[in-house]
C-alpha positions as CSV (number, residue, x, y, z in Angstrom):
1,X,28.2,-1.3,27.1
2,X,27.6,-1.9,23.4
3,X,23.9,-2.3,22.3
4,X,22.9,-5.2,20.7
5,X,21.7,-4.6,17.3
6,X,18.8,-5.9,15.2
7,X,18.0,-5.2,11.6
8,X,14.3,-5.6,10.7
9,X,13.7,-6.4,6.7
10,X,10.5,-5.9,5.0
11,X,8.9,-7.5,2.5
12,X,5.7,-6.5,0.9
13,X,2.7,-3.7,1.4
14,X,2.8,-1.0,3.0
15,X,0.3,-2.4,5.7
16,X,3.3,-4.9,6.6
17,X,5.6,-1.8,6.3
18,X,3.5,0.0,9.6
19,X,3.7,-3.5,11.7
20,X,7.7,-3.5,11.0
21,X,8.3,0.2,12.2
22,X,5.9,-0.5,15.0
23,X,8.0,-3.8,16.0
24,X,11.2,-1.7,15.4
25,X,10.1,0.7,18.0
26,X,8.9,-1.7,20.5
27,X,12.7,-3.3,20.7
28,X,14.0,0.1,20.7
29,X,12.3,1.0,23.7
30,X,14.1,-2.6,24.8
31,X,17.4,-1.1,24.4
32,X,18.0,-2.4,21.6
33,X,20.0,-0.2,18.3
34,X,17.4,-0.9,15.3
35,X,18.4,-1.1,11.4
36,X,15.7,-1.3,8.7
37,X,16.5,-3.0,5.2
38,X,20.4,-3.1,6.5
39,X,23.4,-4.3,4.4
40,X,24.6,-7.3,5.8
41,X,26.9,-7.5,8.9
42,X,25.0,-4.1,10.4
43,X,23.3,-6.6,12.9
44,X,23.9,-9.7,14.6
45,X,20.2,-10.5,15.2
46,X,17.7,-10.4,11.8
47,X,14.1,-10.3,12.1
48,X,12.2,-10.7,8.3
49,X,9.0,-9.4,7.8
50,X,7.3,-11.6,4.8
51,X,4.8,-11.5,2.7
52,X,2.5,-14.2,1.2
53,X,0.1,-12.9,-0.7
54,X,0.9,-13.9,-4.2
55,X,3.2,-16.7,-5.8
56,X,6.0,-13.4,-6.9
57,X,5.8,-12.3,-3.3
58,X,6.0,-15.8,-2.1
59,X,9.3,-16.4,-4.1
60,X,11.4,-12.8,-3.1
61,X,10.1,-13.9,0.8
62,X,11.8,-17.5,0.5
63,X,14.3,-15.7,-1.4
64,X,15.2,-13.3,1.0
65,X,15.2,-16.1,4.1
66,X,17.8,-18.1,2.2
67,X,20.2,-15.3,1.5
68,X,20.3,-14.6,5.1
69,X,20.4,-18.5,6.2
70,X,23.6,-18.7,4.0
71,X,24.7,-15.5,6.4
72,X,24.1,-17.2,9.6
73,X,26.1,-20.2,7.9
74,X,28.9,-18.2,8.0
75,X,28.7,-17.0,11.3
76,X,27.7,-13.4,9.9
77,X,24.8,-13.0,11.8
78,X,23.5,-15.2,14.7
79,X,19.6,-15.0,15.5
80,X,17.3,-15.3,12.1
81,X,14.1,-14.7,13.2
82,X,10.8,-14.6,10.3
83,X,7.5,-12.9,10.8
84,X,4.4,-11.6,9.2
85,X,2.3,-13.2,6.3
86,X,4.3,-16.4,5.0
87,X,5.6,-17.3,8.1
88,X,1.7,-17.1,9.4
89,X,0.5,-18.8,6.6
90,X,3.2,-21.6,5.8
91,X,4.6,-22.2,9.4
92,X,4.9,-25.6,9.5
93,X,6.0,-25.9,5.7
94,X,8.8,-23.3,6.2
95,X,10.0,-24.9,10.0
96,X,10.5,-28.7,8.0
97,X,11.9,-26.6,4.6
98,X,14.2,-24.1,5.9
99,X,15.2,-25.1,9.7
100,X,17.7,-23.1,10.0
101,X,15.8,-20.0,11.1
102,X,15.8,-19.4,14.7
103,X,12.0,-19.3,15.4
104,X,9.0,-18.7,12.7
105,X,6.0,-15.7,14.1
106,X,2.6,-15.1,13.1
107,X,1.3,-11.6,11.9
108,X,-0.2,-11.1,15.4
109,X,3.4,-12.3,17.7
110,X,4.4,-8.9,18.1
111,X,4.6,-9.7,21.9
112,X,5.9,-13.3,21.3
113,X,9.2,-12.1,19.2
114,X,9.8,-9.3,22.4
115,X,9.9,-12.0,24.5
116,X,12.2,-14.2,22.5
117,X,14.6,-10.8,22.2
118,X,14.4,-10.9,26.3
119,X,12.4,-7.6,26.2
120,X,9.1,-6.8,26.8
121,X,5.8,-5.1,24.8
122,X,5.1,-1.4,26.5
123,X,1.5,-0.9,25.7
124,X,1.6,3.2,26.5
125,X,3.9,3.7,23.0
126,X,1.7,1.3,21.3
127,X,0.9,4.3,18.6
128,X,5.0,5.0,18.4
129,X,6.8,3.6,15.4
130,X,10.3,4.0,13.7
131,X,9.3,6.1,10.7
132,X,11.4,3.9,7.9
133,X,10.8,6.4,4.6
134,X,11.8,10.1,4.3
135,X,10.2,10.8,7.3
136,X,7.6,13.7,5.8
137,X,4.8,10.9,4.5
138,X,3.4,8.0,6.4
139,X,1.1,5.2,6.0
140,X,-1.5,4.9,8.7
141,X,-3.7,1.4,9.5
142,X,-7.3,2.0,10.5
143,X,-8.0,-1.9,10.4
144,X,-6.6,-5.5,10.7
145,X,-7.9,-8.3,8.6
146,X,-10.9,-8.4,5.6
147,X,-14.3,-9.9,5.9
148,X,-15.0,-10.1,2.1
149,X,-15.1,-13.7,0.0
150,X,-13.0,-12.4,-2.7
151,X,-12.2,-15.6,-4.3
152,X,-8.2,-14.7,-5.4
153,X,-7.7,-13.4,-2.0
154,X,-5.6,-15.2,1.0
155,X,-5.8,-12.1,3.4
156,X,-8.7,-13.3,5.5
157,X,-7.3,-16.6,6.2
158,X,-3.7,-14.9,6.9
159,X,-4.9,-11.5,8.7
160,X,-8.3,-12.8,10.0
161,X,-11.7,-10.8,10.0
162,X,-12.1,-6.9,9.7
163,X,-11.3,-5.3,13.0
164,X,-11.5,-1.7,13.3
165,X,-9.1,0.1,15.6
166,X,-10.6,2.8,17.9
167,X,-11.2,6.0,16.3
168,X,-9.3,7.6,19.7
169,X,-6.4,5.3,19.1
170,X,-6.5,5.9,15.5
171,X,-6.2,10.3,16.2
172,X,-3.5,9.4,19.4
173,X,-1.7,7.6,16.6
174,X,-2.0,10.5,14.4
175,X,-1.2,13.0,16.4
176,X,2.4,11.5,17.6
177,X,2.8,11.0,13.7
178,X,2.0,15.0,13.0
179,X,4.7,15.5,16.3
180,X,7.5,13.6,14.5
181,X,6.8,15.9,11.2
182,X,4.5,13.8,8.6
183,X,3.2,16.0,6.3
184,X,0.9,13.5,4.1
185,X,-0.9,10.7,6.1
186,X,-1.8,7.8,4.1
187,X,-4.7,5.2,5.5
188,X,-4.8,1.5,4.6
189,X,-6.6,-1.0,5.7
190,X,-8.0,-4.2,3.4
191,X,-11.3,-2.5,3.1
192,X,-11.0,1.4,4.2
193,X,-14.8,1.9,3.1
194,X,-15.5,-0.8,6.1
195,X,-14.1,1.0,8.3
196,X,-16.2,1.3,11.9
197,X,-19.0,-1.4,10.9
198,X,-17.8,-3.7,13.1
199,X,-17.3,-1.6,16.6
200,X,-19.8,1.3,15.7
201,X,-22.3,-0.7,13.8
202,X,-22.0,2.3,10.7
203,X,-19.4,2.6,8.3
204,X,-17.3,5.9,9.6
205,X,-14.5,6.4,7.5
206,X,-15.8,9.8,6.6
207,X,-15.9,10.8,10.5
208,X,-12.7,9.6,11.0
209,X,-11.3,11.5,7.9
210,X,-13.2,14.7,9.2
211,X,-11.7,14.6,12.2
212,X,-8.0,14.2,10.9
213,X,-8.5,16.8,8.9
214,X,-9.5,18.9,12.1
215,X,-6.7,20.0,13.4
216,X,-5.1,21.0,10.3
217,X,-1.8,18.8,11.1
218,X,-1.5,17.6,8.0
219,X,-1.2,19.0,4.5
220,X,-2.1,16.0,2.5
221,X,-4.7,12.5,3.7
222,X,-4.7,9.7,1.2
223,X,-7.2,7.2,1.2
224,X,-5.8,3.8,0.0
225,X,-8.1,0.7,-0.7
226,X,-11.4,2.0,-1.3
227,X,-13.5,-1.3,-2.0
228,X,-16.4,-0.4,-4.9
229,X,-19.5,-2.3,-3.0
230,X,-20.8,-0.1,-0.3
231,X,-18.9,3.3,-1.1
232,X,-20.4,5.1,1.3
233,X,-22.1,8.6,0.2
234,X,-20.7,10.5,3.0
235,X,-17.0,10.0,1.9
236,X,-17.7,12.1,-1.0
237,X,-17.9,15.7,0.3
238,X,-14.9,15.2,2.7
239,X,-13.2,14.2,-0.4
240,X,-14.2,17.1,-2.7
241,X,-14.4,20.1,-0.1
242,X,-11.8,19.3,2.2
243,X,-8.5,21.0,1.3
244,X,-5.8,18.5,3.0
245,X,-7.5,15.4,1.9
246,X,-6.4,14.9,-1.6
247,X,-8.6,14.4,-4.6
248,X,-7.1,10.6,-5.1
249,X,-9.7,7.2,-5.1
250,X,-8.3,4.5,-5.2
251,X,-10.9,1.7,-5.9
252,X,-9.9,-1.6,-7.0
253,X,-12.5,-2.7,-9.2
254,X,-10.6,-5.6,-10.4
255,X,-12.7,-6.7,-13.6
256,X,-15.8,-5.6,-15.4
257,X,-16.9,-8.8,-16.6
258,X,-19.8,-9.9,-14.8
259,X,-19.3,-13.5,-15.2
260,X,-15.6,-13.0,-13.7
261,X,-17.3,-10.8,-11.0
262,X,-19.3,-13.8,-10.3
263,X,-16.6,-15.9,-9.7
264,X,-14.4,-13.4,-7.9
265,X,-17.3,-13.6,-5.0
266,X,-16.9,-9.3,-5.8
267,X,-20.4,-8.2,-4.5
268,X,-20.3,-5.1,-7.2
269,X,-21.6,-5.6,-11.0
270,X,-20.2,-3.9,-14.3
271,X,-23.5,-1.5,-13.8
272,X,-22.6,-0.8,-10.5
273,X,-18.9,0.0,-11.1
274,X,-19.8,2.3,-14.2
275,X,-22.4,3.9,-12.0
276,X,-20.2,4.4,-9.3
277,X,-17.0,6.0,-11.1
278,X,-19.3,8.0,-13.0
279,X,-21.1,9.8,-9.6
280,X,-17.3,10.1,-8.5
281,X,-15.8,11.9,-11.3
282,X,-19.4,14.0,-12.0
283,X,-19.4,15.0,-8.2
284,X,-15.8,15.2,-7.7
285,X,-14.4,17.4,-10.3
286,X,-10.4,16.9,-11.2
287,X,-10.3,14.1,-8.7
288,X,-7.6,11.2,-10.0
289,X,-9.3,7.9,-10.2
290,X,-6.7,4.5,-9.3
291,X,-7.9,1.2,-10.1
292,X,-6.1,-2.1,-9.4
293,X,-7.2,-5.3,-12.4
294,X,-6.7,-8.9,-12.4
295,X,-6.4,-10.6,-15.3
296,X,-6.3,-14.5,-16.1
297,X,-9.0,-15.3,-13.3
298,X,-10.9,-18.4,-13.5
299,X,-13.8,-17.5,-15.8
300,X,-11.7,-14.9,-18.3
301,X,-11.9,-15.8,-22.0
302,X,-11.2,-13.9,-24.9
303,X,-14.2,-12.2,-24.9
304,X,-13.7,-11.4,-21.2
305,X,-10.6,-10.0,-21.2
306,X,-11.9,-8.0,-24.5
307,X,-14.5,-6.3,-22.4
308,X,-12.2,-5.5,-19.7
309,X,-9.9,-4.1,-22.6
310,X,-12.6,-1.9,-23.6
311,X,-13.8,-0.6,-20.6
312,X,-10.1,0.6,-19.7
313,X,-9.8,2.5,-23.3
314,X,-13.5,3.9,-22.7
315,X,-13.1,5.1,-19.1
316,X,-9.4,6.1,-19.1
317,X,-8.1,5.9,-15.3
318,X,-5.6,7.8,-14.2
319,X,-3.9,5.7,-12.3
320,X,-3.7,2.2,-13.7
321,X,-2.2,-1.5,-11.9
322,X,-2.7,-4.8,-13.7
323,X,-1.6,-8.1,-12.0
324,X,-1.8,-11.5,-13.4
325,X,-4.1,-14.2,-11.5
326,X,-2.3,-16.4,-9.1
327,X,-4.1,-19.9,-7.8
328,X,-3.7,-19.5,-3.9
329,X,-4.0,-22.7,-2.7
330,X,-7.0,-22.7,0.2
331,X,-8.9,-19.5,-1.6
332,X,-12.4,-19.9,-3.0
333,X,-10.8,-20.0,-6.5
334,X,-8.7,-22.7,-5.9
335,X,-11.0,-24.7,-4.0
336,X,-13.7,-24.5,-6.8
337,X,-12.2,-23.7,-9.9
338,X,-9.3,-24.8,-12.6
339,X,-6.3,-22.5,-13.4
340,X,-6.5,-23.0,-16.9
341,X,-5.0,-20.1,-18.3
342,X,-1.7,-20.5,-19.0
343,X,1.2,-18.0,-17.4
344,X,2.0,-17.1,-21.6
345,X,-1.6,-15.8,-22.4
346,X,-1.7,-14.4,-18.9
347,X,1.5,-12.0,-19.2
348,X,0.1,-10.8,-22.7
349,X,-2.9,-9.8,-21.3
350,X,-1.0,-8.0,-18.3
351,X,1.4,-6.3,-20.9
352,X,-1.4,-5.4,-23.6
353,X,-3.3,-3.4,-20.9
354,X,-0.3,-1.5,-19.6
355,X,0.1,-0.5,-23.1
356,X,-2.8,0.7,-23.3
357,X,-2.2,2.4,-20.2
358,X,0.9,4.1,-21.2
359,X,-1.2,5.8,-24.1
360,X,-3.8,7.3,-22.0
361,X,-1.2,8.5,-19.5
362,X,0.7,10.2,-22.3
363,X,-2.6,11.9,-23.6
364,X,-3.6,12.6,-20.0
365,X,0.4,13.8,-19.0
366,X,0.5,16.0,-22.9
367,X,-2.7,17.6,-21.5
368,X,-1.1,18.5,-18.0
369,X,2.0,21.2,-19.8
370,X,1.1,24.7,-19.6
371,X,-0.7,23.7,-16.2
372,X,0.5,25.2,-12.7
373,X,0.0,21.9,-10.3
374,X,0.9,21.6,-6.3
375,X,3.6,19.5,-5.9
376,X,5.2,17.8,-2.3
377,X,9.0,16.9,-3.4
378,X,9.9,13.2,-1.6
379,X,13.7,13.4,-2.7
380,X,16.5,14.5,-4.5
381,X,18.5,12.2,-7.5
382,X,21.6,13.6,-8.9
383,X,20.5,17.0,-10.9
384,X,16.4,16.7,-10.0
385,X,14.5,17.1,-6.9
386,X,11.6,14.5,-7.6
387,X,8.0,14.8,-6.0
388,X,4.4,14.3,-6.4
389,X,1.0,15.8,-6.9
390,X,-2.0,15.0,-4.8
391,X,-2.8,12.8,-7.6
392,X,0.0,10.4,-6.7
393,X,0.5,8.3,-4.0
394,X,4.4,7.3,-2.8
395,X,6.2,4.4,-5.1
396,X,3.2,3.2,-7.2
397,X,2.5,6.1,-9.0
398,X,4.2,8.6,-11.1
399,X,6.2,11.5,-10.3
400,X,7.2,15.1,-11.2
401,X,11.3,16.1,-11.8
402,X,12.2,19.5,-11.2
403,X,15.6,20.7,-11.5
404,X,17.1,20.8,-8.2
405,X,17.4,23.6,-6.1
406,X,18.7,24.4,-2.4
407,X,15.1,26.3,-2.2
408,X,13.7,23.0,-2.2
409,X,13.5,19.9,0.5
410,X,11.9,16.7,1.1
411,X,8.3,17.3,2.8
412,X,8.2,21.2,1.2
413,X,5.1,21.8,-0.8
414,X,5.8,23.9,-4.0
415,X,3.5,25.3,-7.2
416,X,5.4,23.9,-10.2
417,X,4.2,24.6,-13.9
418,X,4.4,21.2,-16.1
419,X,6.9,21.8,-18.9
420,X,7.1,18.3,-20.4
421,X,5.7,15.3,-20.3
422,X,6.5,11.4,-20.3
423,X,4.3,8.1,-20.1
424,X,4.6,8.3,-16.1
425,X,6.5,11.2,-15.4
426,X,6.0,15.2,-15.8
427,X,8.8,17.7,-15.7
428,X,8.6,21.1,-14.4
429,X,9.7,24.6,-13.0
430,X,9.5,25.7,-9.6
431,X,6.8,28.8,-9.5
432,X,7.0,29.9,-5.9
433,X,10.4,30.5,-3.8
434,X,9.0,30.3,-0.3
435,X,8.3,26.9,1.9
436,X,4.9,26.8,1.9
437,X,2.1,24.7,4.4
C-alpha cells in the first residue's frame, strides 16, 4: 500500500526549523512519507510552519498560506494544515481571514496535529528529528520561551516564559545527533546565557557546553543568542580553551543609546556593553564578535542613531545584522509608545549602517589574505566548493570559495590559505589533502 505523504514547510528561525524536523519525524514514525520545503504536488497533505515575529515575516507567512490555499482550490493538495508562531499568535484572525485552511495549531500542538493526521506522539524518540540541511551541521534548542521585557519583542507572549530543557535530555539529544553524523552543533534558545536558572536555580550554560564538548563528538559548538546582561563569567574559558567550541559570540546588543535602552526595557547600559565586549575580546583573543541592531525604535533621533553609528565605526564587529523597528501590536513598545519614525528614514538608517559594515568587513576580509584559516565546506556550486570558518555560523554569515575538488565534501574540515578577498566572502586554496576530524 502507498504511503500517504506530507510536506512540512518552514518559515522563519532556525529555532522553528528544530520543531519542524522534530514534527517531521514524529509523523514518520506514523507511517507516514515526509517532504520538507517540497515543490508542489509532492504531497497531498501540507502542514506550514509560520512565523510571526516581525511585520516581513508576517507577510511571506500569509503569503505562503495563500499560495497553497489557491493549491487546495484546485484540488492539488487536500489537507492544509498551519502551525507555529502566527498561527499561535493570530488564530482567530487567520480562522475568519483565510478559512480555507483545514485546522490552525499553536507552537506547543505537536501532539494535537498527530492526532488530526490519525497518528500518535511516541515520547521515547522525542530527541529524533528529520535532519532538513546538509546533514553535517545542526541547530540544537536548550530552551522554550524568553522571560525578558524587551519592549520590540512578541516572543514571550507567542513562546511563553524561559523553560530550560534537562541537561540529560539536552546530551540524549546530542548524542543521537553525533550518531546521524553532525559535525558542528549549533544551540539556540531566546536567551542561551539563561540557560538552567529556572530548573537548577544557576545559570549552566557553561556546564552544559563542557559536557558536549566531553566526548569529543563534535568538531565544532556554536553558541547562538548570547543576551549582554548577565553574561556569565564561566562561559568565558570554555569559549577560549576549548578546541571544538568555536571562538564565535554572538550578542545582540541591539543599540547603544541609553535612552533607547531605556525604552527597549534592555537591562544592559552603553557602559556595560562597552565593558563587556571589551573583557570578551581582551580575554578571548581572535574570537569573532556578532551583534544584531535595531534601528528606528521609539526613542531614536538623530543624535541617537548618530551614536549608534559611531559606536559601530569605533568597535568594528565582525559579524554585523541591522533590522528596522517593527510596532508589534501587544509589546511594551506598542502599548506605550508612538511609531513615529517613518519606514523612509528607517530603511536609510538600516542601509547607512550596512555600508558601514561592508567597509569594515573589507578591511577586516583584506587583512585575512596571506592567512592559513580552518575551514568546514557546507556545499558545492558549479566550479566552487563553499564553506565556513569557525567564525561563521550557517546562512547569516559569510563564506569561503574554494575551487572545487573531488578531495573535498560537505562536513570535511580542511586548512585553506585566504587568497582574495570580498565584502562578505574570502577565496582560497586548499592546504591539506587528507579528511581531517
Amino acid at each position: 500500500m502507498t504511503r500517504k505523504k506530507v510536506n512540512v514547510v518552514t518559515l522563519g528561525c532556525s529555532k522553528n526549523l528544530v520543531d519542524s524536523e522534530k514534527l517531521m519525524e514524529q509523523i514518520r514514525l506514523g507511517g507516514y512519507q515526509v517532504f520538507h520545503d517540497a515543490p508542489p504536488g509532492s504531497a497531498r497533505i501540507v502542514i506550514i510552519n509560520t512565523c510571526g515575529f516581525i511585520g516581513d515575516a508576517r507577510e511571506e507567512s500569509i503569503d505562503t498560506i495563500l499560495q497553497f490555499t489557491e493549491q487546495k482550490k484546485r484540488g492539488v493538495i487536500d489537507k492544509l494544515y498551519i502551525t507555529g508562531c502566527m498561527a499561535e499568535r493570530y488564530r482567530d484572525e487567520l480562522i475568519k481571514e483565510i478559512p480555507e485552511a483545514d485546522r490552525y495549531f499553536g507552537v506547543h500542538h505537536l501532539k494535537e496535529i498527530l492526532s488530526e493526521l490519525k497518528s500518535t506522539y511516541i515520547d521515547e524518540y522525542a530527541e529524533r528529528r528529520v535532519l532538513t540541511g546538509p546533514g553535517h551541521y545542526a541547530y540544537m534548542k536548550v530552551s522554550e520561551g524568553c522571560d525578558r521585557t524587551c519592549s520590540f519583542c512578541a516572543i514571550p507572549m507567542i513562546r511563553g516564559s524561559h523553560t530550560s530543557r534537562p541537561l540529560d535530555e539536552i546530551l540524549s539529544e546530542a548524542r543521537y545527533l553525533a550518531e546521524k553524523g553532525v559535525r558542528e552543533l549549533i544551540l539556540v534558545a531566546q536567551d542561551l546565557t539563561f540557560y538552567g536558572m529556572d530548573i537548577y536555580g544557576e545559570r549552566l550554560i557553561a556546564t552544559l557546553v563542557e559536557k558536549l564538548a566531553e566526548p569529543a563528538a563534535f568538531s565544532r559548538i556554536r553558541l547562538h543568542y548570547l543576551y549582554p546582561s548577565g553574561f556569565p563569567e564561566s562561559l568565558i574559558p570554555v569559549i577560549r580553551d576549548i578546541p571544538s567550541v568555536c571562538n564565535y559570540l554572538d550578542i545582540p546588543v541591539q543599540h547603544i543609546s541609553n535612552r533607547v535602552l531605556r525604552m527597549m526595557n534592555r537591562s544592559h547600559t552603553a557602559a556595560y556593553t562597552v565593558s563587556l565586549l571589551d573583557k570578551l575580546r581582551r580575554k578571548i583573543p581572535g574570537a569573532a564578535l556578532r551583534t544584531t541592531l535595531i534601528v528606528g525604535h521609539p526613542g531614536e533621533g538623530d543624535k541617537e542613531f548618530r551614536e549608534l553609528y559611531d559606536f559601530v565605526g569605533d568597535f568594528r564587529f565582525d559579524r554585523l545584522g541591522v533590522f528596522a523597528y517593527s510596532h508589534e501590536e501587544n509589546t511594551p513598545a506598542a502599548r506605550k509608545y508612538n511609531d513615529n519614525t517613518s519606514d523612509g528614514i528607517k530603511k536609510e538608517r538600516v542601509a547607512a549602517l550596512m555600508e558601514l559594515q561592508q567597509e569594515i568587513s573589507a578591511e577586516l576580509n583584506e587583512a585575512m589574505v596571506g592567512k592559513t584559516v580552518r575551514v568546514m565546506f557546507d556545499r558545492r556550486e558549479g566550479a566552487w566548493m563553499i564553506g565556513r570558518t569557525d567564525h561563521d555560523s550557517p546562512e547569516i554569515d559569510q563564506e569561503v570559495l574554494v575551487p572545487y575538488s573531488d578531495r573535498l565534501s560537505a562536513g570535511s574540515l580542511h586548512d585553506v590559505t585566504i587568497t582574495g578577498s570580498g565584502v562578505f566572502d574570502l577565496i582560497g586554496e586548499i592546504q591539506d589533502c587528507q579528511l581531517s576530524a
